[in-house]
C-alpha positions as CSV (number, residue, x, y, z in Angstrom):
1,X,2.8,212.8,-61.4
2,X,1.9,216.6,-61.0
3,X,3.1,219.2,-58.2
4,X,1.0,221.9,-57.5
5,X,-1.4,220.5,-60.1
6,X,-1.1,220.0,-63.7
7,X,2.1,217.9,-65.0
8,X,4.8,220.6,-64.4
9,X,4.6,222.2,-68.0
10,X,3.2,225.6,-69.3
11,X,-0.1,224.2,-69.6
12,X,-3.2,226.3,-71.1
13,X,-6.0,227.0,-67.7
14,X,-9.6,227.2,-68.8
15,X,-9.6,230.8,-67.7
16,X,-11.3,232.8,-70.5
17,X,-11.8,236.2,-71.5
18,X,-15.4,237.6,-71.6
19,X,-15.1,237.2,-75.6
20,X,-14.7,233.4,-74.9
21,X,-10.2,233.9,-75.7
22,X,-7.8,231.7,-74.0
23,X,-6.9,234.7,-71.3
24,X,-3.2,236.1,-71.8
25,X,-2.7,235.9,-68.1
26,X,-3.4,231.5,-68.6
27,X,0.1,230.2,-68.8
28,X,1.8,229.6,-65.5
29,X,4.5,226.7,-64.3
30,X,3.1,225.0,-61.3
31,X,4.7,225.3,-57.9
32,X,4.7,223.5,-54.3
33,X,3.1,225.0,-51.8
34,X,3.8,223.6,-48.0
35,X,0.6,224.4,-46.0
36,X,2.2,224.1,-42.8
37,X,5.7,222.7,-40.9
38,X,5.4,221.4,-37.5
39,X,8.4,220.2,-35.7
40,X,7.8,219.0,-32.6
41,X,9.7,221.2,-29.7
42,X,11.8,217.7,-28.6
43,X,12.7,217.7,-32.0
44,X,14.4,221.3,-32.9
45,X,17.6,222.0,-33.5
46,X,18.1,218.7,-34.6
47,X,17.9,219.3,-38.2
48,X,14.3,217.7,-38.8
49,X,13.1,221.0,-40.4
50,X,16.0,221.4,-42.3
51,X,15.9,217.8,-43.7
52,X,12.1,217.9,-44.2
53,X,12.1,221.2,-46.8
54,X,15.4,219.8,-48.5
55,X,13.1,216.7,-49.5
56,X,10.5,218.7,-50.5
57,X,12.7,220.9,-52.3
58,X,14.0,218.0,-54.3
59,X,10.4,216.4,-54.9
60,X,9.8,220.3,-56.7
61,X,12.5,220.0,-58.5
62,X,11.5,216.0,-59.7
63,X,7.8,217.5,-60.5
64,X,9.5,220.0,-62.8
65,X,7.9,222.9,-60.2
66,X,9.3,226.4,-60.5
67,X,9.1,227.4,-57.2
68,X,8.6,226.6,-53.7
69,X,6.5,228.4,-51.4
70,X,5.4,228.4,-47.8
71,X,3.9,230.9,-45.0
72,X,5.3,231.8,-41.7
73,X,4.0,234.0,-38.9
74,X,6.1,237.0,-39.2
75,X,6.3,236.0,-35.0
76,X,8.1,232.9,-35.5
77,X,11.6,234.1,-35.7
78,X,13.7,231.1,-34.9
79,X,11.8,229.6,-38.4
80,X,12.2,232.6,-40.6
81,X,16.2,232.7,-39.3
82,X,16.1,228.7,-40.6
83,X,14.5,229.5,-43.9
84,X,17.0,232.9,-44.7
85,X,19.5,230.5,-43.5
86,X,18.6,227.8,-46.5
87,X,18.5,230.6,-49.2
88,X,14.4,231.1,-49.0
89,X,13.2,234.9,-49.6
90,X,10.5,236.3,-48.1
91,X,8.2,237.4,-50.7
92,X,7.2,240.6,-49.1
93,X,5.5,242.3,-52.3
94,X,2.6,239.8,-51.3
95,X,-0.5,240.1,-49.0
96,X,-2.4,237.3,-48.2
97,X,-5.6,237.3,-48.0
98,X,-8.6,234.9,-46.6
99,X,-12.4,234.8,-47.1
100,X,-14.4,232.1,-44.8
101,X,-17.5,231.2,-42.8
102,X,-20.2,233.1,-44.0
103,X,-18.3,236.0,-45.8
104,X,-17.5,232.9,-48.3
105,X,-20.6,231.5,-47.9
106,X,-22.0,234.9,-49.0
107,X,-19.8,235.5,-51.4
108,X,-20.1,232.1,-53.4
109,X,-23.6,232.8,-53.2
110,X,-23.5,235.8,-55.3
């Protein structure tokens, strides 16, 4: 049973330093990460949301995560007044960034 991945524990990663050390920067606790929430519009209001994060919340908390994170378009008001409302804070010393199609094509590449 793991959460983000891993078992939930301070594990070791296989990152290493160029002298072949375990890096510094290689102990982490593992987290959830919800990809995306869609609640249909006939079903809104109605608590669905609400109900669907607690449950993942608790399956966080059963995987021994630290932390549960998701995305939102800084547009979709009505769901960033639901996740203030549940005690979620947006994390707003972050910038996400994307590489795909060809730029991570190219990139992989070398």
């Amino acid at each position: 049973s793991n959460c983000f991945h891993g078992t939930g524990h301070r594990r070791p990663s296989t990152l290493k330093r160029r002298d072949q050390r375990p890096s510094p920067y290689a102990y982490a606790k593992n987290g959830l990460y919800l990809e995306d929430l869609y609640v249909t519009p006939d079903a809104r209001g109605s608590g669905a949301g609400k109900a669907l994060l607690r449950r993942l919340a608790q399956i966080a908390l059963e995987k021994s995560c630290g932390r549960f994170e998701w995305s939102v378009l800084d547009w979709n008001e009505p769901s960033i007044r639901v996740y203030e409302a549940i005690g979620a804070e947006p994390q707003k010393e972050w910038i996400r960034y994307r590489m795909a199609g060809e730029k991570l094509a190219a990139f992989a590449r070398g």
